[in-house]
N, CA, C and O atoms as a GROMACS GRO file, in nm:
protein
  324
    1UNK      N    1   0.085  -0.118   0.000
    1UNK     CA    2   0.000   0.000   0.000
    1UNK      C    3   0.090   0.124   0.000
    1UNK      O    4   0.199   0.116   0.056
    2UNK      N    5   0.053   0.233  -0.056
    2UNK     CA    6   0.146   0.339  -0.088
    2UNK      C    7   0.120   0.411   0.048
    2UNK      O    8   0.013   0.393   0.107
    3UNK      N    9   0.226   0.500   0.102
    3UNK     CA   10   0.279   0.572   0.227
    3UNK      C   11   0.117   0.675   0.235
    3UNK      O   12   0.055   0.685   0.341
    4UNK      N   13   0.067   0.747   0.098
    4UNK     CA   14  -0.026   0.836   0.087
    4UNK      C   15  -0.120   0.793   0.139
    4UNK      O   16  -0.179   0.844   0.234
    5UNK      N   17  -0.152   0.669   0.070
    5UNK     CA   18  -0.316   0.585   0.127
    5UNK      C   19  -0.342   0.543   0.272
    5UNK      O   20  -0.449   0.536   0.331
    6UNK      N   21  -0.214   0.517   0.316
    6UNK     CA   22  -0.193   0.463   0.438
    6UNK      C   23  -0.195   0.556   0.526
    6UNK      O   24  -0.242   0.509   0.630
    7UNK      N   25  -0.165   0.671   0.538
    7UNK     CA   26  -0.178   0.760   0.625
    7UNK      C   27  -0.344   0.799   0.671
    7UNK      O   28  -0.401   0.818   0.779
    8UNK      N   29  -0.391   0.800   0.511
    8UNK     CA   30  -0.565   0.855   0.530
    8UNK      C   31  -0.606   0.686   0.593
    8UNK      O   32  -0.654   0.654   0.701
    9UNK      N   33  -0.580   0.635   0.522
    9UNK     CA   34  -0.627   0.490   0.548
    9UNK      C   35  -0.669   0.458   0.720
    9UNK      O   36  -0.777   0.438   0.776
   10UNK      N   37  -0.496   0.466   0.782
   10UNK     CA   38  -0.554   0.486   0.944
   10UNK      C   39  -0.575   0.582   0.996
   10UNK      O   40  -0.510   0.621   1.093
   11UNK      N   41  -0.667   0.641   0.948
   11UNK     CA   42  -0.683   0.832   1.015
   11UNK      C   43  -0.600   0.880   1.069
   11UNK      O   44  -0.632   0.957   1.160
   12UNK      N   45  -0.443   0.859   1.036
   12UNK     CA   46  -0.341   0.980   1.041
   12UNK      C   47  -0.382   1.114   1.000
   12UNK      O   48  -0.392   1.209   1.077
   13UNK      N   49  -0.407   1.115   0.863
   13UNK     CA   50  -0.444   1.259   0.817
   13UNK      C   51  -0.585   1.207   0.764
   13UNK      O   52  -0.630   1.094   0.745
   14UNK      N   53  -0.657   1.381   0.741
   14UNK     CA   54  -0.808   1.328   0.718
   14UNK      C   55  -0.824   1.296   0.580
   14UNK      O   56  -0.927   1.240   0.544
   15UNK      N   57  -0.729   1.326   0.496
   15UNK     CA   58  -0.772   1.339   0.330
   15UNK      C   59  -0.641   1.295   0.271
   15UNK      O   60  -0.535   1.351   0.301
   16UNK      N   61  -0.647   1.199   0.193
   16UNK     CA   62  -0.519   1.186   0.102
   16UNK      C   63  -0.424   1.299  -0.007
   16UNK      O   64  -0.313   1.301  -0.059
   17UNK      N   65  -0.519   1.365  -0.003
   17UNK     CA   66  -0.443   1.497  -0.039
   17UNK      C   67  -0.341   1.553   0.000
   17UNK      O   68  -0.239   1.596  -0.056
   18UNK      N   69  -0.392   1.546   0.145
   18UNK     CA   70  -0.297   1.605   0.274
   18UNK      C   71  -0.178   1.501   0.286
   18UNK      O   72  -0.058   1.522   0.266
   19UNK      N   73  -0.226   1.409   0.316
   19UNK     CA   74  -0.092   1.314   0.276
   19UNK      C   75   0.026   1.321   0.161
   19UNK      O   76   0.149   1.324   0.165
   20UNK      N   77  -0.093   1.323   0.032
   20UNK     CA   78   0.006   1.329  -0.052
   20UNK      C   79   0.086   1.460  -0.045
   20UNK      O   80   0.202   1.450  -0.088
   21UNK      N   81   0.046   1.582   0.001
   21UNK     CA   82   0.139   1.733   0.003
   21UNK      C   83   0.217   1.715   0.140
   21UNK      O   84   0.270   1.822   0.170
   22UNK      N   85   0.241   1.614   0.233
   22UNK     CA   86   0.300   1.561   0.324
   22UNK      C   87   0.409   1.525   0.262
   22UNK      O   88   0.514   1.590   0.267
   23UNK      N   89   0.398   1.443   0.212
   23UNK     CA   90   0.514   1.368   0.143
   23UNK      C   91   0.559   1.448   0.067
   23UNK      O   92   0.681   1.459   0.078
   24UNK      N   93   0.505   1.522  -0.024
   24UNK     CA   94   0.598   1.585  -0.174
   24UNK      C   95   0.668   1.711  -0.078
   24UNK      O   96   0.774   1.755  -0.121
   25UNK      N   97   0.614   1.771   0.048
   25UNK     CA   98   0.700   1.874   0.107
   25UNK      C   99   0.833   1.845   0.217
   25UNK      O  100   0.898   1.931   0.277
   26UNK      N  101   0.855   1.674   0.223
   26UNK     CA  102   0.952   1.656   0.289
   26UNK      C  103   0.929   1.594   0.433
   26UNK      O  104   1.012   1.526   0.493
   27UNK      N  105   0.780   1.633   0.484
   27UNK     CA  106   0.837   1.618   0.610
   27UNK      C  107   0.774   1.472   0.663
   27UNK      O  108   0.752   1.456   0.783
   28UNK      N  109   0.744   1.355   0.557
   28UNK     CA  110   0.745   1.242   0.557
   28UNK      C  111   0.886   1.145   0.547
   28UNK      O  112   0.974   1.150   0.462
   29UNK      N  113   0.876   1.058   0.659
   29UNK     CA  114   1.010   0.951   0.660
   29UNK      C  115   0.901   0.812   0.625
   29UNK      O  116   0.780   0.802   0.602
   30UNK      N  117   1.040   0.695   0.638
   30UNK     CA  118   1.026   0.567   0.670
   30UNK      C  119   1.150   0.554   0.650
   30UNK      O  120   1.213   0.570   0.546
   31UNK      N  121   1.194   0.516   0.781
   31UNK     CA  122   1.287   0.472   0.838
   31UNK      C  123   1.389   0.483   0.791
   31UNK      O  124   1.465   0.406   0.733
   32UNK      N  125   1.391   0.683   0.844
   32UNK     CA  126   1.489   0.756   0.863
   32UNK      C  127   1.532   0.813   0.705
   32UNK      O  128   1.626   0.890   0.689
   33UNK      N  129   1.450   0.765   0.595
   33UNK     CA  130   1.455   0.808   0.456
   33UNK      C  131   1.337   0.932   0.414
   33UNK      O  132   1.243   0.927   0.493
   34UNK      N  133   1.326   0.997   0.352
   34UNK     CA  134   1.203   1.083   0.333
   34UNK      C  135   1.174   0.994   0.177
   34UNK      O  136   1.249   0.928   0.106
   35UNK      N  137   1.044   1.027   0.168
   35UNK     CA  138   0.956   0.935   0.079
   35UNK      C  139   0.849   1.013  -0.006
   35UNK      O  140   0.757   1.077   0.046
   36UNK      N  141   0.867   1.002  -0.134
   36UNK     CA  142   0.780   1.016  -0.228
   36UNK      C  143   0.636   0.944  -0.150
   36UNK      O  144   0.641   0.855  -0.065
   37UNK      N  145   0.472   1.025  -0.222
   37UNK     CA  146   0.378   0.968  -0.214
   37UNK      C  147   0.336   0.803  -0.245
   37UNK      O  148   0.256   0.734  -0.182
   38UNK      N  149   0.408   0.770  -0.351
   38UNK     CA  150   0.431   0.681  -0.386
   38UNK      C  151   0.485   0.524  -0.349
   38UNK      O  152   0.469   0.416  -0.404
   39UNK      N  153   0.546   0.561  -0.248
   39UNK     CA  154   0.627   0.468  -0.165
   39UNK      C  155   0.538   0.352  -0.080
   39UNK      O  156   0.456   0.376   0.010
   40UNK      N  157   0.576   0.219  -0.133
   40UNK     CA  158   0.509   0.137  -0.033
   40UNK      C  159   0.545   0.117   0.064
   40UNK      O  160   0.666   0.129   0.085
   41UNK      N  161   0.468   0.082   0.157
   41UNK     CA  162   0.522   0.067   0.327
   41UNK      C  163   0.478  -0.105   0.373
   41UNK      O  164   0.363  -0.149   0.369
   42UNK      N  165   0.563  -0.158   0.402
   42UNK     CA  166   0.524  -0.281   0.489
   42UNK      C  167   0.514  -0.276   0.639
   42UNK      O  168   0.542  -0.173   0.699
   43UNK      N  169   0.480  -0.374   0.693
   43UNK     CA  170   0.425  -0.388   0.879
   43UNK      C  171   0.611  -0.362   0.936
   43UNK      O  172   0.710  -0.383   0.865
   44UNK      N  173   0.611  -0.332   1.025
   44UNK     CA  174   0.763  -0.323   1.091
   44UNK      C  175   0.824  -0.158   1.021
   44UNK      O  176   0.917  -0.092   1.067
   45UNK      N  177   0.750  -0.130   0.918
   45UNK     CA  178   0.839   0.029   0.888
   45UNK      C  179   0.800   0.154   1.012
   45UNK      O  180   0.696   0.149   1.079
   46UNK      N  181   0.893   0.250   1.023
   46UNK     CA  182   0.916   0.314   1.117
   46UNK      C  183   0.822   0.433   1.084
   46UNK      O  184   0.909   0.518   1.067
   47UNK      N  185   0.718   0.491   1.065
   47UNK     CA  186   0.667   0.644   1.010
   47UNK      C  187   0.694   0.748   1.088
   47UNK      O  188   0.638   0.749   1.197
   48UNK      N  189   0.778   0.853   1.056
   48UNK     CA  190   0.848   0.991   1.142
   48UNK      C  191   0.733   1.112   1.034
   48UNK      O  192   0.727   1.112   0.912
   49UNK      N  193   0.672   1.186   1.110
   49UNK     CA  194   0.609   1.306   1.062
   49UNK      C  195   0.672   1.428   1.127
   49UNK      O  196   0.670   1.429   1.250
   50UNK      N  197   0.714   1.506   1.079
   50UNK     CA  198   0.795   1.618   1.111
   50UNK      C  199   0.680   1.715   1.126
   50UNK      O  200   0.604   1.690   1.033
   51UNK      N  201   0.632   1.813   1.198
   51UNK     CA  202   0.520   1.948   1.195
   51UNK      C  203   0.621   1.995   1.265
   51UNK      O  204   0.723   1.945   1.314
   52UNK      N  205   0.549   2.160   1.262
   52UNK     CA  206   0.594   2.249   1.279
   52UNK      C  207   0.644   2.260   1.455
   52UNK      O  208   0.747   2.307   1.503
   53UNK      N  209   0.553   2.212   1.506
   53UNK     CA  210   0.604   2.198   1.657
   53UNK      C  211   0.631   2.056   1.741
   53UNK      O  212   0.667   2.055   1.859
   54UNK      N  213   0.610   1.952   1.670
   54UNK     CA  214   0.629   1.784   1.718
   54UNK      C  215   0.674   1.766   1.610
   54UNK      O  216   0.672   1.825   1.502
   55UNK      N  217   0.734   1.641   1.666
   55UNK     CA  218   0.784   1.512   1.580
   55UNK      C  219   0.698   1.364   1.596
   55UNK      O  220   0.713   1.304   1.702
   56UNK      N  221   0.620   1.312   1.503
   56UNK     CA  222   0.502   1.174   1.551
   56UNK      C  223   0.590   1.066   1.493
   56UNK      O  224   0.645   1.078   1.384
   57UNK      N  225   0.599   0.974   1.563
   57UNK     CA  226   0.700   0.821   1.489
   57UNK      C  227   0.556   0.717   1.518
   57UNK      O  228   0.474   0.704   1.609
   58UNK      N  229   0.575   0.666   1.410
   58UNK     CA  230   0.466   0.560   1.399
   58UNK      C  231   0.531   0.378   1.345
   58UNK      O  232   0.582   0.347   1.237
   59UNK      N  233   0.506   0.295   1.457
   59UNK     CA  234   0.547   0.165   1.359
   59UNK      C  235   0.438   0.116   1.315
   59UNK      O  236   0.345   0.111   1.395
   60UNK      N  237   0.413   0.061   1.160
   60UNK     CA  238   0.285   0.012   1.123
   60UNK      C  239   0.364  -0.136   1.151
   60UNK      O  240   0.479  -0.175   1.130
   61UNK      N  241   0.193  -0.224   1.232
   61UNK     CA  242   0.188  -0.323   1.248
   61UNK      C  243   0.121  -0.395   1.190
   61UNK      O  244   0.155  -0.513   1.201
   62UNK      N  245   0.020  -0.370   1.120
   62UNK     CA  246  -0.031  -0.430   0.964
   62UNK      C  247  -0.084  -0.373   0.865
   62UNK      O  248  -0.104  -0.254   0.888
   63UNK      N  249  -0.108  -0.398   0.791
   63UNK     CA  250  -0.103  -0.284   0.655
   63UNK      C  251  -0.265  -0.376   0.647
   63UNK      O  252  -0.284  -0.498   0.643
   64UNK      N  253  -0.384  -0.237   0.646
   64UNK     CA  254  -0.549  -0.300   0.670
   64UNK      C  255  -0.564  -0.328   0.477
   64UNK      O  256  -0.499  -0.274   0.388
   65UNK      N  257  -0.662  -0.418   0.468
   65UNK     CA  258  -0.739  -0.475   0.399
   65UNK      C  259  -0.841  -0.398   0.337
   65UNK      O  260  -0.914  -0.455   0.257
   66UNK      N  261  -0.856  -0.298   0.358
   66UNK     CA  262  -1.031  -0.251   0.262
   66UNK      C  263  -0.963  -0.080   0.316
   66UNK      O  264  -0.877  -0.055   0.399
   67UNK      N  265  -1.051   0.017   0.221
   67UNK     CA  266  -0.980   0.122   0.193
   67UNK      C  267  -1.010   0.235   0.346
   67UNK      O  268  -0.933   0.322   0.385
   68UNK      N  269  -1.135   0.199   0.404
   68UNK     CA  270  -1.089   0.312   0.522
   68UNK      C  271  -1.142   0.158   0.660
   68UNK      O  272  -1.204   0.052   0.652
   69UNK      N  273  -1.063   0.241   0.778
   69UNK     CA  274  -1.094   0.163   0.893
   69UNK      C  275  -1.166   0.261   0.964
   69UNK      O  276  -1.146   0.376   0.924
   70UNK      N  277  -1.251   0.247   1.067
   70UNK     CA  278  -1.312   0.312   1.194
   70UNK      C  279  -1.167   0.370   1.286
   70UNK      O  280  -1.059   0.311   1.289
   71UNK      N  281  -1.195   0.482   1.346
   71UNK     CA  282  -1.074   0.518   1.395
   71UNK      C  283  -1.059   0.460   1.520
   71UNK      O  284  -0.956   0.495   1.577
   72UNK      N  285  -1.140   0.370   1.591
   72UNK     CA  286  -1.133   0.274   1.712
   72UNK      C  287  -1.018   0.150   1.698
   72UNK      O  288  -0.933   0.129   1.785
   73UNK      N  289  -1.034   0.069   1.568
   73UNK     CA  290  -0.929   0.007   1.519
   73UNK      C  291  -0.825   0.020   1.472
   73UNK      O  292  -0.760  -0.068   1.415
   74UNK      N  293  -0.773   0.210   1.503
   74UNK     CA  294  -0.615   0.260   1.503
   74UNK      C  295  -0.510   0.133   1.531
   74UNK      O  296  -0.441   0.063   1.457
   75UNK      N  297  -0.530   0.137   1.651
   75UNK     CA  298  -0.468   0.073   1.689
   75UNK      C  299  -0.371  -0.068   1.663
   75UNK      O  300  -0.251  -0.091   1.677
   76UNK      N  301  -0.460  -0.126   1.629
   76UNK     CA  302  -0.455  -0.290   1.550
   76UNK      C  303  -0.314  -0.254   1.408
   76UNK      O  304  -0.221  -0.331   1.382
   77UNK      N  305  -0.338  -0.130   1.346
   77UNK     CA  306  -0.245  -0.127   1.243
   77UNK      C  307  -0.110  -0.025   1.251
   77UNK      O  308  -0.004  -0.024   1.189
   78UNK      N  309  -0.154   0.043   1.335
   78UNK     CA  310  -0.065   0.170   1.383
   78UNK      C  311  -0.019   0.154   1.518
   78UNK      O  312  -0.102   0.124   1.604
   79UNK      N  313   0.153   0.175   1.563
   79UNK     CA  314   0.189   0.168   1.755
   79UNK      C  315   0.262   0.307   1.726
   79UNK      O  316   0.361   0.314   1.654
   80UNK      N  317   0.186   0.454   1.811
   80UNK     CA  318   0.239   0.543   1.838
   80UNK      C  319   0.373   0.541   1.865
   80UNK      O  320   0.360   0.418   1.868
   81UNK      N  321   0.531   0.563   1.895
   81UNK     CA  322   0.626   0.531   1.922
   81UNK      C  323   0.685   0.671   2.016
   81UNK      O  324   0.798   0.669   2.065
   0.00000   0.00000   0.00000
């Protein structure tokens, strides 16, 4: 699944848009690399979001099955770090 989808996917961000201008402005990693929208991500990759006042590290622990999840089942695919 690409880094873009996956972000909206587990309600990281609300709109893939936002994701995708995430990524094309830099302040998207996986593990410790910055990443085109494009980029697939497997379970065990590291996600670093850079904003203006935090830094969010995310390990995905499974990459979900169908295109949006309930944001109760964060959890199950995403471990805050």
């Amino acid at each position: 699944m690409r880094i873009d989808k996956f972000l909206n996917c587990v309600n990281i961000t609300k709109r893939r848009a936002i994701s995708e201008d995430m990524c094309k402005s830099g302040v998207v990693s996986i593990n410790d690399a910055v990443v085109k929208p494009a980029k697939h991500v497997k379970a065990g990759d590291i996600i670093t979001i850079k904003y203006l006042s935090r830094i969010l590290k995310y390990e995905i622990l499974e990459i979900p099955s169908t295109k949006t999840i309930p944001k109760t089942m964060q959890s199950k695919y995403v471990k805050e770090l």
